[in-house]
DRENDO-1510 file (C-alpha; in Angstrom, 1 decimal, always signed):
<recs>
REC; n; res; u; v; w
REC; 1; UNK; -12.7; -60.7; -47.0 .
REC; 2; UNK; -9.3; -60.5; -45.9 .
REC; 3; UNK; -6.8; -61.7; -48.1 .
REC; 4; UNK; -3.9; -64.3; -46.7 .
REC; 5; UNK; -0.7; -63.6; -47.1 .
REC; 6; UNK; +2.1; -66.5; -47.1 .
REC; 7; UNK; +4.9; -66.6; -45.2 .
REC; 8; UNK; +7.9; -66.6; -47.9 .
REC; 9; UNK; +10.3; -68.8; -47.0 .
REC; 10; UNK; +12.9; -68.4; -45.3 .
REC; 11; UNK; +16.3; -67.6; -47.6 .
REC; 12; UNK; +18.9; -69.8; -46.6 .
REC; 13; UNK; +21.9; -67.7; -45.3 .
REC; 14; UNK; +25.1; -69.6; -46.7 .
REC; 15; UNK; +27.3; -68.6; -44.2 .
REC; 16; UNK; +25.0; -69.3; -41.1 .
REC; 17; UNK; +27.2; -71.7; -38.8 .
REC; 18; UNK; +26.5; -75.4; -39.1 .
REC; 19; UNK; +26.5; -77.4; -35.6 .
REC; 20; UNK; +27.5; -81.1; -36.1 .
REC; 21; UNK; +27.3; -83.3; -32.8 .
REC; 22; UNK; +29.8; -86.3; -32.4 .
REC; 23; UNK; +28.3; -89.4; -30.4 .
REC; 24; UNK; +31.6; -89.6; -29.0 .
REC; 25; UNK; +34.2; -88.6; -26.6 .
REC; 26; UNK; +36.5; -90.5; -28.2 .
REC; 27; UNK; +39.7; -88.6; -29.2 .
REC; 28; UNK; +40.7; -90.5; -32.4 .
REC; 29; UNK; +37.2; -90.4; -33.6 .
REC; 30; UNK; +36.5; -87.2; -32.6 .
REC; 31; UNK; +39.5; -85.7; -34.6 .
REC; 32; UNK; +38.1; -88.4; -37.5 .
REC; 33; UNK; +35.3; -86.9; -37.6 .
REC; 34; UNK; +36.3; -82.9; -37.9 .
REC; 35; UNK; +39.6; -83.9; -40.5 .
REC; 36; UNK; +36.4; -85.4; -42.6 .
REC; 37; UNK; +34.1; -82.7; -42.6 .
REC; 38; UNK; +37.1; -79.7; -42.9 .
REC; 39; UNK; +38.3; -81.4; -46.3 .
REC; 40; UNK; +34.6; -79.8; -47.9 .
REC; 41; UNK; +34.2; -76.3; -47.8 .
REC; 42; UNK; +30.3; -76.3; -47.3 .
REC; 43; UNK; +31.4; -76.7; -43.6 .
REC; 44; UNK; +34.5; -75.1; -43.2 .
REC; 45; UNK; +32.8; -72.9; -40.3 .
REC; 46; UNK; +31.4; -76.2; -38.5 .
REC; 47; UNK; +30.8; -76.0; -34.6 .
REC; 48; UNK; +31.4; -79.6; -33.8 .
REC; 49; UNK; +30.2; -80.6; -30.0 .
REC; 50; UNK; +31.2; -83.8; -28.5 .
REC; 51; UNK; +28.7; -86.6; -26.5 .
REC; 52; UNK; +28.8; -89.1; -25.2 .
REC; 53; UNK; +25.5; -91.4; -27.0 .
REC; 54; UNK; +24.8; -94.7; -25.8 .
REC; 55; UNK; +25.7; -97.3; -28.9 .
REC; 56; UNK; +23.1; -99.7; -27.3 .
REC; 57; UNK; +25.4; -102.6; -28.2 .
REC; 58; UNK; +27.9; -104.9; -26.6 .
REC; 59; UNK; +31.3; -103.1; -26.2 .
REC; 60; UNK; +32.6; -105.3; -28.8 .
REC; 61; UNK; +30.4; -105.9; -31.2 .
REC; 62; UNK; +30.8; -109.0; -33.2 .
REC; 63; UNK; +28.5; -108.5; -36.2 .
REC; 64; UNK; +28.0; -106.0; -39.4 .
REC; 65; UNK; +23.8; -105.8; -38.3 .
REC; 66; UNK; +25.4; -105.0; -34.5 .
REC; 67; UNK; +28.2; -102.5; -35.7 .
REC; 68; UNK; +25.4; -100.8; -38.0 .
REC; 69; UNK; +23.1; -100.8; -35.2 .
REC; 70; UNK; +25.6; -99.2; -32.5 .
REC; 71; UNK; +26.7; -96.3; -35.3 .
REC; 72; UNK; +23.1; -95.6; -35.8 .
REC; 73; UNK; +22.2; -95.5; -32.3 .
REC; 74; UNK; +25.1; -93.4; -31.9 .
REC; 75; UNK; +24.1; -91.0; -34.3 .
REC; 76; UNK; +20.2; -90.7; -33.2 .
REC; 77; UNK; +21.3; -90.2; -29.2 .
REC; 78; UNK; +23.5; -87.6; -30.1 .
REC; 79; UNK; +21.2; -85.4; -32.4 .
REC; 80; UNK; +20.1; -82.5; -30.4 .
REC; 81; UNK; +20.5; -79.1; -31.1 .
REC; 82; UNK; +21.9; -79.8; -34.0 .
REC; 83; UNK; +22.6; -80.0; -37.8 .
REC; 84; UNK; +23.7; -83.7; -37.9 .
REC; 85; UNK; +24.8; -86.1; -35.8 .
REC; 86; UNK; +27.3; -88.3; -36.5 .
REC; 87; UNK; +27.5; -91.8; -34.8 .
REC; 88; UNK; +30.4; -94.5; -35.5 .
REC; 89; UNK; +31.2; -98.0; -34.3 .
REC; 90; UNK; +33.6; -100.5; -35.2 .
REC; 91; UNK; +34.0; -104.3; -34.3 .
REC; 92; UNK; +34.4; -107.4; -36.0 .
REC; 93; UNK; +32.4; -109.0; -39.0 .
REC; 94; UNK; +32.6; -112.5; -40.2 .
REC; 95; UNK; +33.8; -113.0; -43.0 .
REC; 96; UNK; +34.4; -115.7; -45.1 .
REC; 97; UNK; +37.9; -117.3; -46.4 .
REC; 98; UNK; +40.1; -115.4; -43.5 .
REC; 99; UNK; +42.2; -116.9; -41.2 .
REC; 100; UNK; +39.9; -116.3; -38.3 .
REC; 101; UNK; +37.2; -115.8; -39.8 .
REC; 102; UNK; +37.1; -112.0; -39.1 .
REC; 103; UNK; +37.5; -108.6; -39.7 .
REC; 104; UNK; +37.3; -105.4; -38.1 .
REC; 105; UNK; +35.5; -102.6; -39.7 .
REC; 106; UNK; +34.0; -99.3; -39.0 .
REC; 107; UNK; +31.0; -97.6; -39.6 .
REC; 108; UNK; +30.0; -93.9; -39.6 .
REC; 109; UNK; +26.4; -93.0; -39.6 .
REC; 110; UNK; +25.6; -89.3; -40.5 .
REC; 111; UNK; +22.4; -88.3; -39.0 .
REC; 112; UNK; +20.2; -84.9; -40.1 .
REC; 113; UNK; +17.1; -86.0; -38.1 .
REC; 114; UNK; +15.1; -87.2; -41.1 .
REC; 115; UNK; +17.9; -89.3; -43.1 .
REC; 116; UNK; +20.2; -91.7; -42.6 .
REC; 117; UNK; +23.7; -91.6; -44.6 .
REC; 118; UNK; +26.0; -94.8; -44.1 .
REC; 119; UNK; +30.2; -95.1; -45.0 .
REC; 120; UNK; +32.5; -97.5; -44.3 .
REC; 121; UNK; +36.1; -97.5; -43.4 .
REC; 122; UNK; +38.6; -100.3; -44.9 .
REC; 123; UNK; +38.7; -103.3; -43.1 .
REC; 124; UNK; +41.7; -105.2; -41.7 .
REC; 125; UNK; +41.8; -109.2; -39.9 .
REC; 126; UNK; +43.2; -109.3; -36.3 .
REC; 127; UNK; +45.8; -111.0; -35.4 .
REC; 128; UNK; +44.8; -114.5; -34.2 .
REC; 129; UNK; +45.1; -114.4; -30.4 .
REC; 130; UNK; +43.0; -110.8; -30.7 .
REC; 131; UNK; +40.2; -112.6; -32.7 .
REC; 132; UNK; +40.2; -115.5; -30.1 .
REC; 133; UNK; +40.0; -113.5; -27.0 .
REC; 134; UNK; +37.4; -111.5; -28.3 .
REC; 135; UNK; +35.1; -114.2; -29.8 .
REC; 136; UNK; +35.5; -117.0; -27.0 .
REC; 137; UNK; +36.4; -114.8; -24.2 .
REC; 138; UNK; +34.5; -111.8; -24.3 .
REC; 139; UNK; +36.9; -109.4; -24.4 .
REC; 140; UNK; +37.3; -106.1; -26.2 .
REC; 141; UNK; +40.2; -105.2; -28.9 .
REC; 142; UNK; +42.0; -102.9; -26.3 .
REC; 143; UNK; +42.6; -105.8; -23.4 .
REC; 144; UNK; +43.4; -108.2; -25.8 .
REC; 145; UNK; +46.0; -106.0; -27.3 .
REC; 146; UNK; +47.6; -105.3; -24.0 .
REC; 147; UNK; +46.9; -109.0; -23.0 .
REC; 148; UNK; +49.1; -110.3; -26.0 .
REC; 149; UNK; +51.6; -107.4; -25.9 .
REC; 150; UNK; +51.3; -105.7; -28.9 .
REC; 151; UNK; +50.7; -102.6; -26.5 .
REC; 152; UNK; +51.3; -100.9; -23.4 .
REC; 153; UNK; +48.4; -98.7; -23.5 .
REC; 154; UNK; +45.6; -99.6; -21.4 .
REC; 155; UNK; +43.1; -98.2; -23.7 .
REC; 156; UNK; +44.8; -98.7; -27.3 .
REC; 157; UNK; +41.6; -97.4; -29.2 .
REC; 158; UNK; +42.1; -94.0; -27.6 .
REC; 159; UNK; +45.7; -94.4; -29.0 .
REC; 160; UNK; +47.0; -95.3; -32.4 .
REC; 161; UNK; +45.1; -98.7; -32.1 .
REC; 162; UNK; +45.5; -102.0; -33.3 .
REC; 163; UNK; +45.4; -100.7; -36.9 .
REC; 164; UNK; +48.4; -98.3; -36.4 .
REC; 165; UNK; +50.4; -100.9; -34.4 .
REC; 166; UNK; +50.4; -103.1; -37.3 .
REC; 167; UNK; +50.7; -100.8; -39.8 .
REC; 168; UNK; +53.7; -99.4; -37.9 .
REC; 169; UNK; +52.1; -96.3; -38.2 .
REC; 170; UNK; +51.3; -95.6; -41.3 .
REC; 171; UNK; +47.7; -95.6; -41.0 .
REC; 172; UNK; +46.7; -94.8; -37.1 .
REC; 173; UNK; +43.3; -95.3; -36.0 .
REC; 174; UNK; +42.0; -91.5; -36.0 .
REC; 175; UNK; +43.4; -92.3; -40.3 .
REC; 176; UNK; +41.1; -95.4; -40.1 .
REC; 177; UNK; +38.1; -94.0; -38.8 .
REC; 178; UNK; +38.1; -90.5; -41.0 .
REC; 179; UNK; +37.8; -93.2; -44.3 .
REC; 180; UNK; +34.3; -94.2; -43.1 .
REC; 181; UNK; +33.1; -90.2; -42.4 .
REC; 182; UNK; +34.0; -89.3; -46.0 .
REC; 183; UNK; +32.4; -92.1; -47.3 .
REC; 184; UNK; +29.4; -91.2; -45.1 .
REC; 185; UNK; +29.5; -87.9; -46.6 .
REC; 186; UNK; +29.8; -88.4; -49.8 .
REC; 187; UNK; +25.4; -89.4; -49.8 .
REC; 188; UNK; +25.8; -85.7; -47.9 .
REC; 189; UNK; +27.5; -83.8; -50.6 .
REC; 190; UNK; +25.4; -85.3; -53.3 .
REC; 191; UNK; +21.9; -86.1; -51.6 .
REC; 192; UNK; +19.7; -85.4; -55.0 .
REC; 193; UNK; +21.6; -88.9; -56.0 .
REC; 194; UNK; +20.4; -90.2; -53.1 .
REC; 195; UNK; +16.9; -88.9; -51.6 .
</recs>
């Protein structure tokens, strides 16, 4: 009879190089997303690679379900080859007691191909004109901006965005969207709470 022998697993080599795919090609969130993961030293020697995933929700999305959704779509389109994926997507939420009845918000979705780890980034209210263009005229955040004049950039979300316009730059949009990675993470860092 021939005995069976087990395949021991596999030690886990420490320093082996994690690969973490962005769903993005988005500067601001791009540099978001690697300022987030750099503060933590179990990824200081992260390969990040950038793609371009299909949110599979309206440019703008006008909804918390539809932001989650395009994040999480996001993150599942770009996991390939990869340690996690990392999909995010903001837009605009109602919300109740605000001038217009909105905010923005975004969410970061952390993907490792089995689980799902959510953050969210503070929230701010647009100005009016933004919030009306966008709800009863279609339009995204970045022509409305340019629309009203509070830019010149055709593409503001590339930029500093809305959020660094009117916080005169103290928080720029790249500062905005790294909030909602490190809350993402932290169901990461401590996954035993968690899973």
């Amino acid at each position: 009879m021939k005995k069976t022998i087990k395949n021991k697993p596999k030690k886990i080599n420490k320093s082996r190089q994690i690969t973490i795919n962005i769903g993005t090609k988005n500067p601001s969130k791009i540099l978001a997303v690697k300022e987030a993961f750099l503060l933590y030293k179990e990824f200081k020697n992260a390969k990040f690679k950038y793609l371009n995933a299909n949110s599979g929700v309206s440019e703008q999305p006008k909804s918390l379900r539809e932001i989650i959704k395009g994040a999480k779509n996001r993150a599942i389109n770009s996991f390939k080859d990869c340690n996690y994926s990392i999909g995010m997507e903001s837009g605009i939420m109602s919300v109740p007691e605000l001038n217009t009845g909105y905010m923005d918000l975004c969410i970061c979705v952390i993907y490792d191909g089995k689980n799902f780890f959510y953050g969210a980034g503070p929230g701010f209210e647009f100005p009016k004109k933004v919030t009306e263009d966008i709800i009863k005229r279609n339009m995204n955040a970045s022509e409305s901006a340019l629309k009203n004049k509070l830019t010149k950039s055709q593409y503001v979300g590339h930029d500093e965005g809305i959020v660094g316009i009117l916080t005169r730059g103290i928080i720029n949009r790249k500062e905005y969207h790294k909030y909602s990675v490190i809350m993402a993470l932290i169901q990461v860092l401590n996954k035993k709470h968690y899973f």
